[in-house]
N, C-alpha and C positions, 0 to 999 in steps of 0.2 A: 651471493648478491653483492654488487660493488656497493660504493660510500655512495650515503645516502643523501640524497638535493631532491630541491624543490619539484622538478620534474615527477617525480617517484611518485609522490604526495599529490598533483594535482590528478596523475592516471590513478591512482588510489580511490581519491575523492570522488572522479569523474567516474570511476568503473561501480563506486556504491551506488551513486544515483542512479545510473540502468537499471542499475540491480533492486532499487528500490522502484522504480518506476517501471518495471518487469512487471513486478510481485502487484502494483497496484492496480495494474493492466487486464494483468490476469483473474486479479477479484472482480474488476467490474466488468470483464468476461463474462465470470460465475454470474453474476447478479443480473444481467441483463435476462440470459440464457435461462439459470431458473425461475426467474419471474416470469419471463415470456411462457412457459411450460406452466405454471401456475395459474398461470388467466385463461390458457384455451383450457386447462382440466374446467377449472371453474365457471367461466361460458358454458362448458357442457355441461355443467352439470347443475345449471341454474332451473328451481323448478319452471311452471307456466306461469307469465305476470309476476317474479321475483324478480328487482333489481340487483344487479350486480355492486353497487355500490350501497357497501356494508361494510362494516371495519373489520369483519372476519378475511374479507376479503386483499385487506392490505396490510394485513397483520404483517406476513415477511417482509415484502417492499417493504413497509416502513422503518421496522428495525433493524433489519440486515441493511437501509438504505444509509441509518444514520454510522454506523460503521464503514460502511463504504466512504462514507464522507468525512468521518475521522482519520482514515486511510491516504483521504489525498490530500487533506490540510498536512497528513506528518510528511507528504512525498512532495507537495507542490509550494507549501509559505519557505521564505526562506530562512535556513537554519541562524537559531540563535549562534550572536557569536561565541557566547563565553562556552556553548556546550562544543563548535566546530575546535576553538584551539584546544579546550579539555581532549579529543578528539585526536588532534594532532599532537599535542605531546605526549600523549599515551602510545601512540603510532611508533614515535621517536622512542620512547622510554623501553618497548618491545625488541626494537628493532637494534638497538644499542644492547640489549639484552643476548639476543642470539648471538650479534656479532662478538662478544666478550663467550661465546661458549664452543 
């Protein structure tokens, strides 16, 4: 790997985000997908004259929702700064490590 500049560091920065924003993508995949599978079992399987709205009913959706949603506050607010440069000089501190080996 050549000497290391800013350049490096923004494809660095830029390729986490994907990467984080892959992974959040793919959960709210998950969650959609088996929610959706969760309500037609439960439609069917609702007695005669039984409401569907029951909080047995949205036991998952709810708690698997609020995670979901913890999920895209860490992928979507933007990064504190003092954890991005803690971040970045760690980056550096590695990266000067290999190079000296």
């Amino acid at each position: 790997m050549g000497k290391f500049d800013q350049n490096d560091m923004d494809y660095q920065r830029a390729r986490r985000q994907v990467e984080r924003l892959r992974g959040f993508y793919g959960h709210l995949f998950a969650y959609v997908a088996v929610n959706a599978m969760i309500v037609v079992y439960n439609c069917m399987n609702l007695k005669p004259g039984e409401s569907y709205f029951q909080f047995k009913n949205f036991f998952t959706a709810t708690f698997w929702g609020i995670g979901v949603a913890a999920h895209a506050l860490s992928v979507f607010l933007p990064r504190i700064s003092f954890i991005r440069k803690w971040e970045d000089n760690k980056i550096k501190e590695l990266m000067e490590k290999q190079k000296q080996q």
